[in-house]
C-alpha positions in Angstrom: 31.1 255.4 -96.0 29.5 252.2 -95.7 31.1 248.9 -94.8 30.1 246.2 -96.2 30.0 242.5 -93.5 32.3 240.0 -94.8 31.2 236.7 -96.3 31.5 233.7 -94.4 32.7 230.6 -96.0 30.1 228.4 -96.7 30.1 225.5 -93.9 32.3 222.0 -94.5 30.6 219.7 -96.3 31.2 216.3 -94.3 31.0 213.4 -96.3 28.8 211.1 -97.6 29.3 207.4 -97.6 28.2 206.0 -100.7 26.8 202.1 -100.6 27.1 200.1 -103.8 24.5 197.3 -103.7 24.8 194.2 -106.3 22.3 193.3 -108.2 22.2 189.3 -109.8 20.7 189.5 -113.4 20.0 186.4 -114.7 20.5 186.1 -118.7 19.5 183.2 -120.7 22.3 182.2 -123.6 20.7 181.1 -126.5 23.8 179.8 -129.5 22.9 179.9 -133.1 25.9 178.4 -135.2 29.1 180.5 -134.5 26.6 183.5 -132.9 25.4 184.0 -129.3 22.7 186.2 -127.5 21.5 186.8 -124.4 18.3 187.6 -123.1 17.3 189.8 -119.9 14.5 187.6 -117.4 11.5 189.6 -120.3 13.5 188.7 -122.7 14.4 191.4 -124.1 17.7 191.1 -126.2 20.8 192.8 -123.6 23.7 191.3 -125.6 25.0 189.7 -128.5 28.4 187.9 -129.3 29.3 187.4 -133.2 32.3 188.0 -136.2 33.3 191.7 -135.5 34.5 192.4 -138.9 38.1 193.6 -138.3 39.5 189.8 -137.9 37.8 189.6 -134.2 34.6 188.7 -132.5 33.1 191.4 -130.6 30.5 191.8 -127.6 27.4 194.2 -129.1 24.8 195.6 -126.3 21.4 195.6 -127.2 21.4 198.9 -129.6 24.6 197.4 -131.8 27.1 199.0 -130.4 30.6 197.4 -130.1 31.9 197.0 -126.5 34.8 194.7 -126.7 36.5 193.0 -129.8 38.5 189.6 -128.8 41.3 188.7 -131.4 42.5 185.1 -131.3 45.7 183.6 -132.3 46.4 180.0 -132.8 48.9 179.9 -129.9 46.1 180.3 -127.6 46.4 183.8 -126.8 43.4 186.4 -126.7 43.6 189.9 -126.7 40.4 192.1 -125.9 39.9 195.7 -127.1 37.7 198.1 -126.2 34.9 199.0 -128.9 36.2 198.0 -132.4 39.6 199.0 -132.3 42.3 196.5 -132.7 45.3 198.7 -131.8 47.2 198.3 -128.9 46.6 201.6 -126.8 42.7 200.5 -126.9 43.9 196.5 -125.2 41.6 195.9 -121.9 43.3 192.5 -121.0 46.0 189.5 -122.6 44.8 185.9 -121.6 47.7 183.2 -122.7 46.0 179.4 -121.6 49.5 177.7 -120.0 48.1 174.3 -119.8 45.2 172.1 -120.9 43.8 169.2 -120.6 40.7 166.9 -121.3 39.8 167.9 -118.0 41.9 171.0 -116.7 42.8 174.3 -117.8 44.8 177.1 -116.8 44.6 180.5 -118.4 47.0 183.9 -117.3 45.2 187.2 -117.9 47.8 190.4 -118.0 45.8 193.3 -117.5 48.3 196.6 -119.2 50.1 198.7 -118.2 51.8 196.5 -115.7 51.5 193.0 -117.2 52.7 191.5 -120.6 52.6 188.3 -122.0 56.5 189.3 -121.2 55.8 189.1 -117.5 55.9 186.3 -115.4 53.7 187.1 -112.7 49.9 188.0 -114.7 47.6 190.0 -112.8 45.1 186.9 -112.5 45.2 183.0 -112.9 41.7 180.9 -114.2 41.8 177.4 -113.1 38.7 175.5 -114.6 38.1 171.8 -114.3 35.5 170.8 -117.4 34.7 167.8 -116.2 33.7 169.4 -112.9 32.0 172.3 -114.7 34.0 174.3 -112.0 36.2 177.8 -112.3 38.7 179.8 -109.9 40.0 182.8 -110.1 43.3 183.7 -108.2 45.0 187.3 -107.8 48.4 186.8 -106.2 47.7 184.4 -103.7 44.1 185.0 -102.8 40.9 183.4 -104.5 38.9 186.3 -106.0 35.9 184.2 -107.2 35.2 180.6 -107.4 32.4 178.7 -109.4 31.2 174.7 -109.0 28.3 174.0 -111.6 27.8 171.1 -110.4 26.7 171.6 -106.7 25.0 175.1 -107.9 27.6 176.6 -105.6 28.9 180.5 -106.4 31.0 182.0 -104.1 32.6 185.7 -104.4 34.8 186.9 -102.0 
């Protein structure tokens, strides 16, 4: 009778380091009344913001499709959804502005499961100056992105 060799394993695959590059895209915003588009550098339409139907506005890409739905409330809360769904177990992110100004404002974002409206501590804090044209970004105690208008500065960290 015959023996057949065994099969070796095939050899360990080590590896392989993956290098995500960014890539700026400049859009231009062009407002007509309450709508908004932007326009990719051939201008070509990549997204439009307008009414979403269900009580919201929503973010449309290029082929009409709904990516995100923001509902409002007077309080000065925002809730964003993914696609057109209003329900809760579709939320992306809470934003609650704490305090405004003419020239300051400060906006909490709670990003679920973790973070409420409920919780003290929300997952990021926006700081904008209008009167600078300016915006930061904090996560705990660290700035995650900061942008000055005014001295074309834009710094990510």
């Amino acid at each position: 009778m015959e023996q057949l060799a065994a099969c070796a394993p095939p050899p360990a695959m080590a590896p392989v380091a993956v290098a995500w590059s960014v890539v700026p895209v400049d859009f231009t915003v062009v407002k007509k009344g309450p709508e908004m588009a932007m326009h990719d550098a051939t201008g070509g339409l990549a997204f439009r913001v307008a009414g979403g139907g269900a009580g919201g506005t929503a973010l449309f890409d290029a082929a009409g499709g709904v990516l995100v739905t923001i509902r409002t409330s007077g309080q000065g809360e925002w809730q964003a959804f993914s696609g057109s769904s209003l329900e809760q177990r579709h939320i992306i992110f809470s934003a609650k502005v704490i305090s405004t100004s003419s020239s300051r404002k400060e906006v909490h974002v709670f990003i679920p499961p973790r973070s409420s409206f409920e919780d003290p501590k929300p997952s990021y804090r926006l700081l904008g100056s209008t009167f600078r044209r300016a915006c930061t970004i904090i996560k705990g105690d660290s700035i995650v992105a900061q942008v000055i208008s005014n001295n074309c500065v834009n710094k990510i960290q």
